[in-house]
C-alpha positions in Angstrom: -1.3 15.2 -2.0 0.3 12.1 -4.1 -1.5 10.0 -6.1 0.0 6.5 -6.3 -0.5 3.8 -8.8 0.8 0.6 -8.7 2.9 -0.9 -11.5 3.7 -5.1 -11.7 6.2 -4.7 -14.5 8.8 -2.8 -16.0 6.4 -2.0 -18.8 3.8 -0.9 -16.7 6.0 1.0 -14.4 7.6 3.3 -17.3 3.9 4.0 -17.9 3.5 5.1 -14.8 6.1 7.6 -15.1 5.6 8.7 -18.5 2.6 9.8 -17.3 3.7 12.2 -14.8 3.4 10.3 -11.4 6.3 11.0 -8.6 5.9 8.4 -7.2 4.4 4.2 -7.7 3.1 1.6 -5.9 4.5 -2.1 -6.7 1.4 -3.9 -5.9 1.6 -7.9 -4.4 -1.8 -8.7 -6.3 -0.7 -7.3 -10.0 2.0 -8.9 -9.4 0.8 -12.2 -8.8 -2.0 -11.7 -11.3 0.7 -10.8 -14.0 3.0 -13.3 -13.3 0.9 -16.0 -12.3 -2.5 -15.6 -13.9 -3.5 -16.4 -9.7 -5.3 -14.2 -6.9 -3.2 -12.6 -4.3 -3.3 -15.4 -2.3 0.7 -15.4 -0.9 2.0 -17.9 -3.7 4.1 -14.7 -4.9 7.5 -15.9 -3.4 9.9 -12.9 -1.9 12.5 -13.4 -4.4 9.9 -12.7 -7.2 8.8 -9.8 -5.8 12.3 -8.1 -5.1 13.4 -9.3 -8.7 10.1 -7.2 -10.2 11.2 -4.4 -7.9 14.4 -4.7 -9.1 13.3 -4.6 -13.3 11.6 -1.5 -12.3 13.9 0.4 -10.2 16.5 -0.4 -13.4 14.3 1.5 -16.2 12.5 4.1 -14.3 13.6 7.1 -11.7 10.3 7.6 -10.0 9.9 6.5 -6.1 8.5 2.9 -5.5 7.0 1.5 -2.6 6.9 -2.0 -2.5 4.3 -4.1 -0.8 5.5 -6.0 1.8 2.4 -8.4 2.4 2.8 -10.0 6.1 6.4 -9.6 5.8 7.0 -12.7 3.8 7.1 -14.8 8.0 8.0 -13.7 11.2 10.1 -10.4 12.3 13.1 -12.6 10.9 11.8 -12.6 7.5 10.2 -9.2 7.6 14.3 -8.3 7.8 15.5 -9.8 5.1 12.2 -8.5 3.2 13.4 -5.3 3.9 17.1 -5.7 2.8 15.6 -7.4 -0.3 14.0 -4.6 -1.1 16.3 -2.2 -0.2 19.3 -3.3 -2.2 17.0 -3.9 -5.5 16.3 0.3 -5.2 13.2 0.4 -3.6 12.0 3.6 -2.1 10.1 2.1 1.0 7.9 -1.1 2.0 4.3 -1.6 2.9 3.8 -4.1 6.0 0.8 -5.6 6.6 -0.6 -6.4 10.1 -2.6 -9.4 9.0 -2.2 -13.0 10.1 -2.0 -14.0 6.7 -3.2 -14.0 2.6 -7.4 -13.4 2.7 -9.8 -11.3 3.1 -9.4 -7.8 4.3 -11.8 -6.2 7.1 -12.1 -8.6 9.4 -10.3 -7.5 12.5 -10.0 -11.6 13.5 -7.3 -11.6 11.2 -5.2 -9.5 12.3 -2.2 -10.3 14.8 -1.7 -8.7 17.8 -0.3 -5.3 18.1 3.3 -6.9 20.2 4.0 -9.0 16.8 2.8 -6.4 14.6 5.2 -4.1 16.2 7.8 -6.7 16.2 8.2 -7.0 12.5 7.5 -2.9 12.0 10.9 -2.5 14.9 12.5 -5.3 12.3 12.2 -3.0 9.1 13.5 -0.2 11.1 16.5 -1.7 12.0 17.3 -2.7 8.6 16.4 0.9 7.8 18.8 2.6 9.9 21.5 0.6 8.9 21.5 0.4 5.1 19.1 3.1 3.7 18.1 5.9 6.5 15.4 7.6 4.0 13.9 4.1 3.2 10.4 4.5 4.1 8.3 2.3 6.2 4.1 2.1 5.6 2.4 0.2 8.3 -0.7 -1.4 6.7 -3.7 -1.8 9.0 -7.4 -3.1 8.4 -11.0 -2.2 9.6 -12.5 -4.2 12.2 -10.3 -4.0 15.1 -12.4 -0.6 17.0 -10.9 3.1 16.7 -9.3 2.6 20.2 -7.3 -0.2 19.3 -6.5 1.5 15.2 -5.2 4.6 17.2 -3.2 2.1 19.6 -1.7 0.4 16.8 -1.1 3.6 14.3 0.8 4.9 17.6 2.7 1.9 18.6 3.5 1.3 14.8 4.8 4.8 14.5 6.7 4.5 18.0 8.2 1.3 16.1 9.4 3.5 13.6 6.6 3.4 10.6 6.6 6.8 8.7 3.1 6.5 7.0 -0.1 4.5 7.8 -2.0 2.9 5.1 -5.7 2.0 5.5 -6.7 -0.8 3.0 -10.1 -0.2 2.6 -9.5 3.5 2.2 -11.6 4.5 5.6 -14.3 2.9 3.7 -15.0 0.2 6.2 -14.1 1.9 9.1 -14.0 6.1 8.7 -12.6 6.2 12.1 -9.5 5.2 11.0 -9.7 8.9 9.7 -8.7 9.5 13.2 -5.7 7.8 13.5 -4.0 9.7 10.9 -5.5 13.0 12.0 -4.2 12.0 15.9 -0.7 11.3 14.9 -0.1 13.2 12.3 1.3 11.2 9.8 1.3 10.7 6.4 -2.3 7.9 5.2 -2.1 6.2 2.1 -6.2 6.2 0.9 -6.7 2.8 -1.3 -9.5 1.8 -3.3 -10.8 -1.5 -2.4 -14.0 -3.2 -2.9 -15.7 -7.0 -2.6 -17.0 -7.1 -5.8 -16.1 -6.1 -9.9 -19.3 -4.3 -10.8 -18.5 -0.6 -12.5 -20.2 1.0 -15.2 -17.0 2.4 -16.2 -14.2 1.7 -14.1 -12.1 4.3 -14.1 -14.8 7.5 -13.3 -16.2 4.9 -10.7 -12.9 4.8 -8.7 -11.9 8.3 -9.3 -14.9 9.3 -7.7 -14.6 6.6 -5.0 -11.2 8.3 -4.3 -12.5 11.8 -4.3 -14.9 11.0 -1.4 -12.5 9.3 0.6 -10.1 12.6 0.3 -13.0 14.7 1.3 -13.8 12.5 4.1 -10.2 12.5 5.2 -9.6 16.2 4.9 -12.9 16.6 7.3 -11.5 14.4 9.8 -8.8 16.1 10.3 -6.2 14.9 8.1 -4.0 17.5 6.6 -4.4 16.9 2.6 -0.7 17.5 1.9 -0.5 14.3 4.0 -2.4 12.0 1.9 -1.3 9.6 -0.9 -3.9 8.4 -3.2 -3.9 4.6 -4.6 -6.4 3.5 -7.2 -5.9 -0.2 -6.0 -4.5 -2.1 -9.1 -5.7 -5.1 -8.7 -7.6 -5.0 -5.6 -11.3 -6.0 -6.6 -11.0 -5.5 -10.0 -10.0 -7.9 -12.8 -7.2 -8.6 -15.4 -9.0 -6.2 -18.0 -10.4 -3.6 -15.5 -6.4 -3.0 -14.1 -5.2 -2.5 -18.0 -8.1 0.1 -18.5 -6.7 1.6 -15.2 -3.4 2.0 -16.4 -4.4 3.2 -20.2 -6.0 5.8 -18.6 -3.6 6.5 -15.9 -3.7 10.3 -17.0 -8.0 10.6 -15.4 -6.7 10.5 -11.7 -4.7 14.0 -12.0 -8.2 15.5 -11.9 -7.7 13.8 -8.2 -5.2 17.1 -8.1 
């Protein structure tokens, strides 16, 4: 099992491997929250994000996997996404099967599996031909029924995904439990929630995190096959993400 934070900086992301990690996260939401003191709400441009990935891929060694969002358009754009990424030193990219910037969990947002596949068959060809080992994370969302998750974890993986990430981190759906158990593949658990309210947030995610391992694991899901995210900056704030990465050293007790 990995355990993956997610750095928005160069700063943060040598803290992230000064710590220990193999392997970080470069999170769309810190990013925009660090850069732009605004919500992930898709007014971090693609250049801005590559640019990051680049400053971090320039002072640090450890794997990062950059988030992707929607693929910054169409199949088109999810390409040059890709490259972008790619050529600044990034170790894979997380693509999103959502219409657009909002809220998560609400499978009317999400675009249908031939489009979805689309842009995942996009990144693989910009895959093959500049960086074979350049992994691809297909992000899906609750809401859409475990027939259709498995449908689309299978037709995403067909496509030429290598690991499935769940954003709610089967909290809003635990049969997506299933998908990764059916295929096979690696799942990326994430901590996600609607609201800001912890007594002290980083015992209250870590043990967030440990039931959705447990949960995982009795589903099915191999644990060497699961990567751990604690969500910076996915419903928590400014101060609760720097108290997250200050004590960056709590989630090894994840194992």
């Amino acid at each position: 099992m990995l355990i993956k934070p997610s750095a928005f900086n160069a700063l943060s992301a040598r803290l992230i491997e000064q710590a220990g990690f193999e392997v970080m996260g470069l999170s769309g939401a810190a990013v925009s929250a660090s850069l732009l003191g605004k919500p992930d709400v898709g007014l971090v441009t693609l250049d801005e994000m590559v640019a990051v990935a680049r400053y971090i891929t320039g002072v640090t060694s450890v794997p990062l996997l950059a988030d992707g969002g929607v693929g910054f358009g169409n199949a088109i754009n999810t390409m040059r996404a890709t490259e972008g990424f790619v050529r600044a030193g990034a170790a894979g990219i997380d693509i999103s099967d959502r219409t657009g910037p909002g809220r998560y969990g609400d499978g009317r947002q999400t675009i249908s599996l031939e489009e979805a596949v689309g842009k995942i068959r996009a990144c693989a060809k910009v895959r093959d031909e500049l960086d074979p080992d350049f992994l691809i994370v297909a992000r899906t969302q609750a809401g859409v029924g475990l027939d259709e998750a498995i449908r689309r974890g299978n037709g995403y993986l067909a496509a030429g995904a290598d690991m499935i990430n769940d954003i709610w981190g089967l909290l809003r759906d635990p049969d997506m439990a299933g998908v990764a158990a059916e295929t096979g593949v690696p799942a990326v658990l994430m901590h996600n929630q609607d609201h800001t309210n912890y007594a002290d947030v980083v015992p209250d995610v870590v043990a967030v995190l440990r039931s959705l391992i447990e949960r995982a694991v009795n589903a099915g899901v191999a644990l060497e096959n699961i990567v751990v995210d604690p969500g910076m900056g996915f419903g928590k704030t400014a101060e609760q993400n720097l108290e997250i990465l200050r004590r960056l050293g709590e989630f090894e007790s994840l194992g």
